[in-house]
C-alpha positions in Angstrom: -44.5 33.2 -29.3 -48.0 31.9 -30.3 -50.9 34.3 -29.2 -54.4 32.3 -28.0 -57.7 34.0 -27.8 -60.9 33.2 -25.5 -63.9 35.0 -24.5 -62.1 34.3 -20.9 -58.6 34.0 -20.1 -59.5 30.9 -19.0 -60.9 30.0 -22.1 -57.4 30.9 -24.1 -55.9 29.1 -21.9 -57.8 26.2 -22.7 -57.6 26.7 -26.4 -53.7 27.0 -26.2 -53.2 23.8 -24.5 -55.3 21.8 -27.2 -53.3 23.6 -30.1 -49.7 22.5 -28.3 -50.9 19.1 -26.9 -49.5 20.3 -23.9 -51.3 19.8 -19.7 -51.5 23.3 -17.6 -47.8 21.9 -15.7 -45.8 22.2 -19.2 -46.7 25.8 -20.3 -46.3 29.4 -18.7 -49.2 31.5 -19.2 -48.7 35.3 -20.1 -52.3 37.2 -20.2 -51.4 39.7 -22.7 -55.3 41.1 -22.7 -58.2 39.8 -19.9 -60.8 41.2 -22.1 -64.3 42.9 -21.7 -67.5 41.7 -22.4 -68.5 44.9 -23.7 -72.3 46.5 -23.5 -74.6 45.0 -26.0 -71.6 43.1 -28.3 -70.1 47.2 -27.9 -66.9 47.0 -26.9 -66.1 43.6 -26.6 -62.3 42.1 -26.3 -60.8 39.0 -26.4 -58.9 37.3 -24.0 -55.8 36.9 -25.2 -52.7 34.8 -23.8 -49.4 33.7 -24.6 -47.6 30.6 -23.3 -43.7 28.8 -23.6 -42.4 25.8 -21.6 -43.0 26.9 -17.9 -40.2 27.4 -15.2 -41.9 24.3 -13.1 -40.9 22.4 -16.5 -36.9 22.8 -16.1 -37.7 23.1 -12.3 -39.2 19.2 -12.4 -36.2 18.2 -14.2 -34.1 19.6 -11.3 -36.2 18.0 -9.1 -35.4 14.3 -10.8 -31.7 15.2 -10.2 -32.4 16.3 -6.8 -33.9 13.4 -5.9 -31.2 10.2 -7.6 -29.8 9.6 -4.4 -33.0 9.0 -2.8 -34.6 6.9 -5.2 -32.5 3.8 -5.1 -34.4 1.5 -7.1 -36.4 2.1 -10.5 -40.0 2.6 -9.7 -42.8 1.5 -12.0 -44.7 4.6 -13.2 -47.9 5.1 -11.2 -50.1 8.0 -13.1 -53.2 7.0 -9.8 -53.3 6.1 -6.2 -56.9 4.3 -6.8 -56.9 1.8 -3.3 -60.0 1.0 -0.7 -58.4 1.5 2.8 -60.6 1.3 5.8 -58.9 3.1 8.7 -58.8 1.4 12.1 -62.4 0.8 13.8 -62.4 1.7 17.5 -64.0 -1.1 19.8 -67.3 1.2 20.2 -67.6 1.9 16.4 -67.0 5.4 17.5 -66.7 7.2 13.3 -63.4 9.0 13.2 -63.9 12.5 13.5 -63.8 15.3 16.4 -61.0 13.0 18.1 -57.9 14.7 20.0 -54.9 15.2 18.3 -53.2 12.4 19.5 -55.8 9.8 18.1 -56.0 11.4 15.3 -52.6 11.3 14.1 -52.6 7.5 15.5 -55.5 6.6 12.6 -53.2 8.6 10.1 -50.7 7.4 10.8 -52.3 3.1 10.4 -54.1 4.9 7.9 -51.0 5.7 5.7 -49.2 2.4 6.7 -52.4 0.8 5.2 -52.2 3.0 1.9 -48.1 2.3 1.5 -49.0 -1.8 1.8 -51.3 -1.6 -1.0 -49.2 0.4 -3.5 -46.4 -2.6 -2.3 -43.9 -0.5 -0.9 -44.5 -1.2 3.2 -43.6 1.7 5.4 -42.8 2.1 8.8 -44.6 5.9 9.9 -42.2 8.1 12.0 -43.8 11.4 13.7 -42.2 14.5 13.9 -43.1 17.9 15.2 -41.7 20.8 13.1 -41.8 24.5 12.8 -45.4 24.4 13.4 -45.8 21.1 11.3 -46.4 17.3 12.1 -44.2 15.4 9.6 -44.9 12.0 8.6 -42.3 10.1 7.6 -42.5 7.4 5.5 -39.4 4.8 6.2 -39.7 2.3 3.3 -37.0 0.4 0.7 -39.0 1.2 -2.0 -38.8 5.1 -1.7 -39.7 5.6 -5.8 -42.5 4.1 -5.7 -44.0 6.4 -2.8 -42.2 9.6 -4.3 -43.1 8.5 -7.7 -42.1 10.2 -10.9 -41.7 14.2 -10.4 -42.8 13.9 -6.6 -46.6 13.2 -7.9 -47.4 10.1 -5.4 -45.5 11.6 -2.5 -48.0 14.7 -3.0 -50.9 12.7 -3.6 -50.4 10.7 -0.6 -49.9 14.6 1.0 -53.7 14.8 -0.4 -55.2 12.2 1.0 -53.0 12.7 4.6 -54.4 16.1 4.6 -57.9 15.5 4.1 -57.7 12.3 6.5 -56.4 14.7 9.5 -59.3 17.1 8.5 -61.8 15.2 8.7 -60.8 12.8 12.1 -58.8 15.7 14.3 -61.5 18.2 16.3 -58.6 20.4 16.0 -56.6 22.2 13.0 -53.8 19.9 11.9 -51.2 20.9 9.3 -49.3 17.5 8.2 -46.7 17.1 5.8 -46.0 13.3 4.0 -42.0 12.8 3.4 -40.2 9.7 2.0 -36.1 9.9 2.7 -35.2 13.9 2.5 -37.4 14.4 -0.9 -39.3 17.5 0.9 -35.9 19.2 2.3 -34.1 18.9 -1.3 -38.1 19.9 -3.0 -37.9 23.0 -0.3 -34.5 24.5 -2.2 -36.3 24.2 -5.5 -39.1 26.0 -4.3 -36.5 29.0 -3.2 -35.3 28.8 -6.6 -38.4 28.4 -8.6 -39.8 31.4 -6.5 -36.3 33.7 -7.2 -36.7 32.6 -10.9 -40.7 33.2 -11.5 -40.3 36.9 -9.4 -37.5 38.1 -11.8 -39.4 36.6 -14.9 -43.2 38.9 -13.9 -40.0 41.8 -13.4 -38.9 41.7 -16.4 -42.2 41.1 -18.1 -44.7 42.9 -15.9 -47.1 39.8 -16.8 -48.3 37.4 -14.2 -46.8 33.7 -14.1 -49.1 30.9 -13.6 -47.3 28.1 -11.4 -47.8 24.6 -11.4 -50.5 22.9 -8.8 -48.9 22.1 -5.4 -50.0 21.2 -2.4 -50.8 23.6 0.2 -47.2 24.1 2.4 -45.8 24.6 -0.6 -47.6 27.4 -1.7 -47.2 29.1 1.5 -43.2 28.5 1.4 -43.3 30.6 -1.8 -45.3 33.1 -0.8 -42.9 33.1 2.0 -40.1 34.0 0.1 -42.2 36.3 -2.3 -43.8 38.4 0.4 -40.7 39.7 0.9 -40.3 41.2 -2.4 -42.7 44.4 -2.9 -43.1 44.4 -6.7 -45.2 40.9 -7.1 -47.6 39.8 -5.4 -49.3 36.4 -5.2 -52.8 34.3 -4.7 -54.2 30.9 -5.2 -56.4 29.7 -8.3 -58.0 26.3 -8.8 -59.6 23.5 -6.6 -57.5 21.5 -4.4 -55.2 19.2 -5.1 -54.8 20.9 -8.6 -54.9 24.4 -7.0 -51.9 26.7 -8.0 -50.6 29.8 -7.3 -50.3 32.9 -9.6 -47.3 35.3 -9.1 -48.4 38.8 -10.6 -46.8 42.4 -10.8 -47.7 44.8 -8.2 -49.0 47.3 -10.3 -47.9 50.3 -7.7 -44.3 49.1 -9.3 -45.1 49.1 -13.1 
């Protein structure tokens, strides 16, 4: 397996991903060495990193399989969500923030129905309260073009939902964006993709770099791998490309 060097593991990372023409999602990173900057040049190491096709790779594919059933027409392939939506004005011209939770979730929801119109796929938004979550659901006949190829519009319209909710509701609101039962089949790849990354850093002892996901999702594998005590895991990155690293607990190694 090919062996990158930086001045940062960041910076190996970077170089390895040029040499295999490859994005952050397709790889694993191993960091074999983080390296030192040394005293005066004295003592300086390299970063130095390793990477193969990453577990999210295969788990993507699974998640294509998963999700045949749902998507019952071809969808064209949308690589942005790039559309001008102006939420609902109130009469007084009242700006959309510190409302209750109702209101708010009445402007995401319009707000949503507006974004699904413009991408051509009309939905009709259904509100559920789950577990601690408000789901949206999005109950439209062109369901691949809101999941969209790997799940990425589904979780960019999670994005956009999220921030939406953040900035209108006075109060903390955690929201989740489903179309059909993509997030319940995505929720038993996640179990699996967590089972799969904690036996690889095991057997290994090196962390696992995941791909970027939104928030819930990060929290339902930490779920799962808080219960194991020889990883351990924490978020990297800026949102929506944040991702979660999965590392040994070095008590156990």
């Amino acid at each position: 397996m090919p062996v990158y060097e930086g001045a940062t593991v960041e910076e190996a990372i970077q170089k390895g991903l040029m040499a295999l023409k490859l994005t952050r999602d397709d790889v694993e990173v191993n960091v074999i060495e983080v390296g030192k900057k040394g005293f005066l040049g004295i003592g300086k190491k390299e970063a130095k990193v390793s990477m193969e096709p990453t577990v999210s790779e295969e788990i993507a594919e699974a998640v294509e399989e998963a999700v045949e059933e749902v998507i019952s027409e071809e969808a064209p392939v949308i690589t942005e969500i790039a559309v001008e939506v102006e939420p609902s004005i109130h009469e007084s011209n009242k700006p959309l923030e510190d409302l209750d939770d109702e209101s708010a979730l009445t402007e995401l929801a319009l707000y949503l129905t507006a974004i699904s119109k413009e991408l051509n796929a009309p939905a009709l938004v259904r509100m559920e309260r789950k577990d601690g979550l408000i789901i949206m659901h999005l109950d439209t006949q062109k369901q691949g073009i809101l999941i969209g190829k790997h799940g990425k519009i589904l979780n960019a319209l999670q994005y956009l939902a999220q921030v939406f909710i953040h900035r209108a509701a006075s109060n903390k609101l955690s929201v989740v964006v489903n179309v059909g039962d993509y997030r319940e089949k995505r929720q038993a790849i996640l179990q699996r993709l967590a089972e799969r990354t904690a036996e690889k850093v095991k057997q290994t002892g090196r962390p696992v770099f995941l791909e970027p996901m939104p928030a819930f999702e990060r929290k339902q594998i930490h779920s799962v791998l808080s219960k194991k005590d020889y990883v351990k895991t924490h978020s990297e990155g800026d949102e929506p490309y944040r991702y979660l690293v999965v590392e040994p607990e070095k008590k156990h190694f």
